[in-house]
DRENTORKOL-3810 file (N, C-alpha, C; in nm, 4 decimals):
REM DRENTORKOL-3810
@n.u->-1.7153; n.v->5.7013; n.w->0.9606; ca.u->-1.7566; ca.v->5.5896; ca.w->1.0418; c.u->-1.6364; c.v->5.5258; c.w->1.1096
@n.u->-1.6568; n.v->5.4902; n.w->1.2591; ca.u->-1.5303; ca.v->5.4430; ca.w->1.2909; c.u->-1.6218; c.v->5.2861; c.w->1.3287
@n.u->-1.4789; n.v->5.2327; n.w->1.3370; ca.u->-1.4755; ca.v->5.0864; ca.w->1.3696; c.u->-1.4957; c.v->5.0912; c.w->1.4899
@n.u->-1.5958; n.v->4.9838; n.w->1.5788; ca.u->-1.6523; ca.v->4.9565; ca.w->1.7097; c.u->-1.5588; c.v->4.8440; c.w->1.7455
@n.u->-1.4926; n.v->4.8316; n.w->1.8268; ca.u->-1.4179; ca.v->4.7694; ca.w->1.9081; c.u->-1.4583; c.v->4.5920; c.w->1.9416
@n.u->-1.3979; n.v->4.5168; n.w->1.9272; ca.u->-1.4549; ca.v->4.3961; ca.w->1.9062; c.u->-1.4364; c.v->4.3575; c.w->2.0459
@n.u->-1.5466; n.v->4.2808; n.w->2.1324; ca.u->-1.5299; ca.v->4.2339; ca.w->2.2958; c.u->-1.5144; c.v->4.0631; c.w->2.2712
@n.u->-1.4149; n.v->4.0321; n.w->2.1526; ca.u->-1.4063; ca.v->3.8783; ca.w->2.1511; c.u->-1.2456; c.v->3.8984; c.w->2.1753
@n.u->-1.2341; n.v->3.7529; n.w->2.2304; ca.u->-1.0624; ca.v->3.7871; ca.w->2.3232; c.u->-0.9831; c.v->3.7855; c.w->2.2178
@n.u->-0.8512; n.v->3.8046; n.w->2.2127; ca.u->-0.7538; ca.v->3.8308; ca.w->2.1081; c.u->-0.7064; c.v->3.6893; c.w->2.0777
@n.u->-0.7249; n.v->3.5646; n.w->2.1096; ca.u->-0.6892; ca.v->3.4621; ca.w->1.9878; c.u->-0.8084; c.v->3.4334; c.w->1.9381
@n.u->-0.9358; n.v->3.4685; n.w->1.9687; ca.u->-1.0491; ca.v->3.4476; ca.w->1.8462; c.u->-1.0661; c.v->3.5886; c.w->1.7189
@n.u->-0.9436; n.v->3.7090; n.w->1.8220; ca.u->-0.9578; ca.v->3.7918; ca.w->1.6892; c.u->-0.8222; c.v->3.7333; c.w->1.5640
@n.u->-0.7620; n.v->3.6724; n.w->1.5962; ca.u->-0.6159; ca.v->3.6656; ca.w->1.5599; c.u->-0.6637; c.v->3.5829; c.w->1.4269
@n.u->-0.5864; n.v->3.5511; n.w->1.3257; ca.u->-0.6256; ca.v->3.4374; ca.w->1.1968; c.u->-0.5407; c.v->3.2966; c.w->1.2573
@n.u->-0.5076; n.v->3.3410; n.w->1.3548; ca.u->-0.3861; ca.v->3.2004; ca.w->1.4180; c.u->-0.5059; c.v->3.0631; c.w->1.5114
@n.u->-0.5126; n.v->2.9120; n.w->1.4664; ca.u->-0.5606; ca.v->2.8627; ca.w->1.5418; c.u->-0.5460; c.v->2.8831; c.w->1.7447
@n.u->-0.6288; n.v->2.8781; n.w->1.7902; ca.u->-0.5843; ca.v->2.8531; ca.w->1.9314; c.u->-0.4728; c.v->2.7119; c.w->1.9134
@n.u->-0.4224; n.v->2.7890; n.w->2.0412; ca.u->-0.3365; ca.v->2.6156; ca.w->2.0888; c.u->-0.4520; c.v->2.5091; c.w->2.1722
@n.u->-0.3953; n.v->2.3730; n.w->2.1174; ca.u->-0.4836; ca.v->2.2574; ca.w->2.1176; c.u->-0.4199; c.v->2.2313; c.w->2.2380
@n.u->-0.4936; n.v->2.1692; n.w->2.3127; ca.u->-0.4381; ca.v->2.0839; ca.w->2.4093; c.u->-0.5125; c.v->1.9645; c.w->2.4560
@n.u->-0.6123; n.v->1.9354; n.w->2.4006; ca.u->-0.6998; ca.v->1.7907; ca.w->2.3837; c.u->-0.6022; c.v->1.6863; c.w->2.4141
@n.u->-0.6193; n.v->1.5536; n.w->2.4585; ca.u->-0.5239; ca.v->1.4255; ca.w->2.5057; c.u->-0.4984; c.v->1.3732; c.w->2.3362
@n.u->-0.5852; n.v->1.3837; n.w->2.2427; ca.u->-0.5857; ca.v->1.3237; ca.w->2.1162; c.u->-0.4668; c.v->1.4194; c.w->2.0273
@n.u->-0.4695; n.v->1.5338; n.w->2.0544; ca.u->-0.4036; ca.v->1.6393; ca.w->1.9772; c.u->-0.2511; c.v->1.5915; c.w->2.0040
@n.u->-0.2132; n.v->1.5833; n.w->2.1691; ca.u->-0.1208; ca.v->1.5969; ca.w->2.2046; c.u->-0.0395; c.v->1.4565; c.w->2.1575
@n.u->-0.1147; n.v->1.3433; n.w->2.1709; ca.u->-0.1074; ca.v->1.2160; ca.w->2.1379; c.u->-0.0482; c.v->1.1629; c.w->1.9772
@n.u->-0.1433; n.v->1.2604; n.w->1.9183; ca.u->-0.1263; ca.v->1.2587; ca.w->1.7587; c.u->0.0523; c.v->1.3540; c.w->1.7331
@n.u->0.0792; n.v->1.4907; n.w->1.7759; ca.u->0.1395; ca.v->1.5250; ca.w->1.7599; c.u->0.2952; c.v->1.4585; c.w->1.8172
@n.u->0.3053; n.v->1.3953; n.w->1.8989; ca.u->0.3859; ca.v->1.3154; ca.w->1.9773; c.u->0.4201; c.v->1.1953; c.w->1.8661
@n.u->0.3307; n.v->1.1291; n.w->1.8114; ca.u->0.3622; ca.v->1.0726; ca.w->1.7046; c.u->0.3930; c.v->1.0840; c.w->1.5815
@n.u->0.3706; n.v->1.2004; n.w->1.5166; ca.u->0.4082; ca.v->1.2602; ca.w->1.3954; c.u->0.5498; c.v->1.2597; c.w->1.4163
@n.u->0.5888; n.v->1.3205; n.w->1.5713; ca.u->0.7384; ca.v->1.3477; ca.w->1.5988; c.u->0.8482; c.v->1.2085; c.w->1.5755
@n.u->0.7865; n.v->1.1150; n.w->1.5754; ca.u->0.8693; ca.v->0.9677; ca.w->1.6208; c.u->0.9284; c.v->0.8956; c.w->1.4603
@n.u->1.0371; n.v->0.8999; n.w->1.4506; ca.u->1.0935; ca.v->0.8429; ca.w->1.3352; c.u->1.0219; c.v->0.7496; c.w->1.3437
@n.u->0.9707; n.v->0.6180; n.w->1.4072; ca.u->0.9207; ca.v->0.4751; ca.w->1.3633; c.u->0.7876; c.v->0.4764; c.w->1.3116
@n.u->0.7254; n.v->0.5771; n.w->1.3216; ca.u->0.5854; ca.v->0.5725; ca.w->1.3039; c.u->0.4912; c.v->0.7256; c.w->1.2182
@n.u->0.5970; n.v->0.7469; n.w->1.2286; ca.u->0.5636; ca.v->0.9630; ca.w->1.2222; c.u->0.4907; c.v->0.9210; c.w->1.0517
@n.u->0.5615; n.v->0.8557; n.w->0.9278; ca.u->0.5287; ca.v->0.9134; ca.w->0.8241; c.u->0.3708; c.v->0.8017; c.w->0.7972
@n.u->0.3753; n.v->0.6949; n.w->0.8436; ca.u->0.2716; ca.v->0.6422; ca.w->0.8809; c.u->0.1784; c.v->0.6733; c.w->0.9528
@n.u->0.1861; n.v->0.7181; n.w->1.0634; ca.u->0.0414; ca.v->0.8397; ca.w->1.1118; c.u->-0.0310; c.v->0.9354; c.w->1.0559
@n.u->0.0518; n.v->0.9892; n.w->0.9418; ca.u->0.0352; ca.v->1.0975; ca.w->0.8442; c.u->-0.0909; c.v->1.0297; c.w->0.7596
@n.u->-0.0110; n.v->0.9242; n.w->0.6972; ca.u->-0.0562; ca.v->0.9127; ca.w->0.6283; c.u->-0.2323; c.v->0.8415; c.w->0.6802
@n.u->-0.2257; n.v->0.8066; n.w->0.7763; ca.u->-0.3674; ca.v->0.7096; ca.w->0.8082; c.u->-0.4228; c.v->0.8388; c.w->0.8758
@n.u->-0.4314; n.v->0.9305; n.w->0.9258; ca.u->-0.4476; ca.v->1.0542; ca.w->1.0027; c.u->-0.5134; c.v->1.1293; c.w->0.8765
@n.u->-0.4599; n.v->1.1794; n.w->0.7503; ca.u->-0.4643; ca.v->1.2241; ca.w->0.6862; c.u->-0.5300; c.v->1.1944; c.w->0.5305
@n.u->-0.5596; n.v->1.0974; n.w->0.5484; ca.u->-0.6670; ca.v->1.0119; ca.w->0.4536; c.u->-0.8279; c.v->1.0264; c.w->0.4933
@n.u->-0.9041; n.v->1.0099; n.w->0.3877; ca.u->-1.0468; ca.v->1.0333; ca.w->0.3864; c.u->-1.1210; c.v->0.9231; c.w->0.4700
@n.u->-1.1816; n.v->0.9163; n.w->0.5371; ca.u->-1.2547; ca.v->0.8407; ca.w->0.5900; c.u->-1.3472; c.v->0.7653; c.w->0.5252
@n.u->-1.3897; n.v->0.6325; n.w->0.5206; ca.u->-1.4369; ca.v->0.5487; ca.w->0.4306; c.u->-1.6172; c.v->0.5953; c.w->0.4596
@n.u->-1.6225; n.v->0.6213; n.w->0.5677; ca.u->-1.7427; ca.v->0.6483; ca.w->0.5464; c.u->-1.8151; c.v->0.7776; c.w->0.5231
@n.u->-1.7143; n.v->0.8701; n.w->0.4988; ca.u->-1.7560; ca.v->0.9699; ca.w->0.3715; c.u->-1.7668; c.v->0.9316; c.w->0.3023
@n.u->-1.6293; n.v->0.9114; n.w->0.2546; ca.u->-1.6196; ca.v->0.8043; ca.w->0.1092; c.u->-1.7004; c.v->0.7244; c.w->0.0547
@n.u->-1.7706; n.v->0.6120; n.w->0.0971; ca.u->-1.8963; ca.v->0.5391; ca.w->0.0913; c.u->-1.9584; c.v->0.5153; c.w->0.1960
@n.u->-2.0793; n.v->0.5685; n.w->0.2078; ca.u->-2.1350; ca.v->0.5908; ca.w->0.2918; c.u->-2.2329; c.v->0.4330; c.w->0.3068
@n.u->-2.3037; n.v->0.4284; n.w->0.2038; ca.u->-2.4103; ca.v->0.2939; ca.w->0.2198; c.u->-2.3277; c.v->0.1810; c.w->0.2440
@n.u->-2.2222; n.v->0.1933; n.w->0.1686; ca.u->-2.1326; ca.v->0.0738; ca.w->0.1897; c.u->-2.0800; c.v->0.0382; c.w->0.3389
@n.u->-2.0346; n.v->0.1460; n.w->0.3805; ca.u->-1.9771; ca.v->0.1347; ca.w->0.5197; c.u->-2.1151; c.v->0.1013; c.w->0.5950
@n.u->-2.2248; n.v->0.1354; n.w->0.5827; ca.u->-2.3406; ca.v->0.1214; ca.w->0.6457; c.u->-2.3442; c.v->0.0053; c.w->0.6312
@n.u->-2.4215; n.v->-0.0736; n.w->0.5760; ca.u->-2.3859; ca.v->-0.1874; ca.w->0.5544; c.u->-2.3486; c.v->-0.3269; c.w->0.5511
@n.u->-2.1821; n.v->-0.2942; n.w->0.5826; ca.u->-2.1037; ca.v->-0.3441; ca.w->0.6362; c.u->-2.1212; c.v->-0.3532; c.w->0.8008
@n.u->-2.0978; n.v->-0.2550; n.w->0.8090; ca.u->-2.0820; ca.v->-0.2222; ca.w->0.9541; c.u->-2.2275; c.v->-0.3085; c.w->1.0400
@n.u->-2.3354; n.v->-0.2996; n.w->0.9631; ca.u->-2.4472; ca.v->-0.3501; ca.w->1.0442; c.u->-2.3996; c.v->-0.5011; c.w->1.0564
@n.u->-2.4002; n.v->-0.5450; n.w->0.9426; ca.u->-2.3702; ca.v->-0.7109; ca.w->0.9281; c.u->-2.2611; c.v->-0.7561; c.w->1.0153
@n.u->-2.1500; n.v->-0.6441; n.w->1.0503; ca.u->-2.0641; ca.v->-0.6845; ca.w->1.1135; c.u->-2.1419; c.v->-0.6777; c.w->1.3043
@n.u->-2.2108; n.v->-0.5505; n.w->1.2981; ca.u->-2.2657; ca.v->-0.5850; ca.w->1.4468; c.u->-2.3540; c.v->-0.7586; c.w->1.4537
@n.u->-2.4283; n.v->-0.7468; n.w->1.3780; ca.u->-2.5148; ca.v->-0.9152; ca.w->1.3632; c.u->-2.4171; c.v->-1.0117; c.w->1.4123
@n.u->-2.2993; n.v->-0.9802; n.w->1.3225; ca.u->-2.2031; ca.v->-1.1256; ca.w->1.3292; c.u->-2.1705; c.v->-1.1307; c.w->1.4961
@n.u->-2.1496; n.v->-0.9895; n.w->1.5511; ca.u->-2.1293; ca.v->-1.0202; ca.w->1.6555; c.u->-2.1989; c.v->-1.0781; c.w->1.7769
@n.u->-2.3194; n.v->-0.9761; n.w->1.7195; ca.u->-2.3939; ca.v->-1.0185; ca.w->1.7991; c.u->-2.4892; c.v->-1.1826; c.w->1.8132
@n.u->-2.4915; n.v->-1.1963; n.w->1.7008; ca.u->-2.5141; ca.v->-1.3839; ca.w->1.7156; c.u->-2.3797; c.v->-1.4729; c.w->1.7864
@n.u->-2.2760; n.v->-1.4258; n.w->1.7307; ca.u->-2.1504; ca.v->-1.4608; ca.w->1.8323; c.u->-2.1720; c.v->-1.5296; c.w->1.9645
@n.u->-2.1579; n.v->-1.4109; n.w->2.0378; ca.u->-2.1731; ca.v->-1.3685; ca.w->2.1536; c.u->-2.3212; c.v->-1.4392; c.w->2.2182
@n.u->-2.4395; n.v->-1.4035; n.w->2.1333; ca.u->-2.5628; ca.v->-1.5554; ca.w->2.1847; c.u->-2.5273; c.v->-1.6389; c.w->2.1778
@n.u->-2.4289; n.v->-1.7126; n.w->2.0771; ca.u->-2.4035; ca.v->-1.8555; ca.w->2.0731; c.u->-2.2955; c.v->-1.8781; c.w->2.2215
@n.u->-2.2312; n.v->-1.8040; n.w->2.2382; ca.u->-2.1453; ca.v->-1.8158; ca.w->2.3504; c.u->-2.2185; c.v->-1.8070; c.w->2.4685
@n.u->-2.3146; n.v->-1.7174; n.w->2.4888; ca.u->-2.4036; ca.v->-1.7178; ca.w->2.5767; c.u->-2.4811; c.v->-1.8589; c.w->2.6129
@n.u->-2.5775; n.v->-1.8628; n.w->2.4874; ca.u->-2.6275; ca.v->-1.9984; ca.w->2.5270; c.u->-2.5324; c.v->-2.1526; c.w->2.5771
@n.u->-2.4315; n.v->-2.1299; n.w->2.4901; ca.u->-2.2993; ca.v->-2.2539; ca.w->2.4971; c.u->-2.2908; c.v->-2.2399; c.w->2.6656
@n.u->-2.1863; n.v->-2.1372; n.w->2.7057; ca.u->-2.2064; ca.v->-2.1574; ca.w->2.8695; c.u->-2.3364; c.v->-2.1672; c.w->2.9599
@n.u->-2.4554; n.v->-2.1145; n.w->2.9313; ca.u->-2.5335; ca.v->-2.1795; ca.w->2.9720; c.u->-2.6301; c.v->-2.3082; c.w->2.9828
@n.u->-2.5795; n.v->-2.3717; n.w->2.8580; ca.u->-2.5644; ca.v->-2.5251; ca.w->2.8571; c.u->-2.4432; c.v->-2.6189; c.w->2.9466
@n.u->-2.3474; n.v->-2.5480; n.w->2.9577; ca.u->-2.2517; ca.v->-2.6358; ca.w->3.0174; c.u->-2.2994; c.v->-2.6443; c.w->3.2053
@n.u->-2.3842; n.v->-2.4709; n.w->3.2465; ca.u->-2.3717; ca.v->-2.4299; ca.w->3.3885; c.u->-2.4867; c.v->-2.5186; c.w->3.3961
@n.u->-2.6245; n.v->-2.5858; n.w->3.3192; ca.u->-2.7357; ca.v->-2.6711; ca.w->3.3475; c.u->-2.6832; c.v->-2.8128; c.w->3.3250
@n.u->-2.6152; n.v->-2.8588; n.w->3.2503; ca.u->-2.5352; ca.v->-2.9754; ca.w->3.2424; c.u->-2.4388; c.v->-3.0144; c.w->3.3920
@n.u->-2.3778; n.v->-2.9353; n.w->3.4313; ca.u->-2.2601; ca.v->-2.9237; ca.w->3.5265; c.u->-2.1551; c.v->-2.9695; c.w->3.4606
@n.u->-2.1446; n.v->-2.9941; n.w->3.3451; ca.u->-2.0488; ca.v->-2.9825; ca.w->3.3333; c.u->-1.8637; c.v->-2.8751; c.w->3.3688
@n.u->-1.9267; n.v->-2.7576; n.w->3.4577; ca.u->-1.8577; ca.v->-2.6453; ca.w->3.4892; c.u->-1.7447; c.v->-2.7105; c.w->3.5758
END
């Protein structure tokens, strides 16, 4: 039996990633490079994400935090539109 010839291009036959060239890739790698910041990118880059990590929790959170905003933002809403019927503007 012989081997049939593979029609996928030679860096998807290779075990080597392609080269990245995404704005995020290039961005990230640019900073790894930088003494002020390099071992600190690592490390926040390279940590688990909380919302793997806890999932309901981050859920959650995260909603209550949209609410907060979003009542915020009505109260600010209504506030300037009290001042624009007042004239006070």
């Amino acid at each position: 039996m012989t081997r049939e010839s593979s029609s996928l291009p030679e860096w998807m036959r290779k075990d080597a990633e392609p080269v990245r060239t995404t704005l995020y890739w290039r961005v990230s790698q640019w900073l790894g490079r930088q003494w002020w910041c390099g071992g600190a990118w690592r490390l926040v880059r390279d940590r688990p994400r909380l919302s793997r990590r806890f999932p309901r929790t981050y859920a959650v959170v995260a909603w209550l935090l949209a609410v907060a905003i979003a009542f915020y933002l009505g109260y600010k809403v209504i506030e300037l539109y009290n001042l624009i019927i007042t004239g006070a503007v």
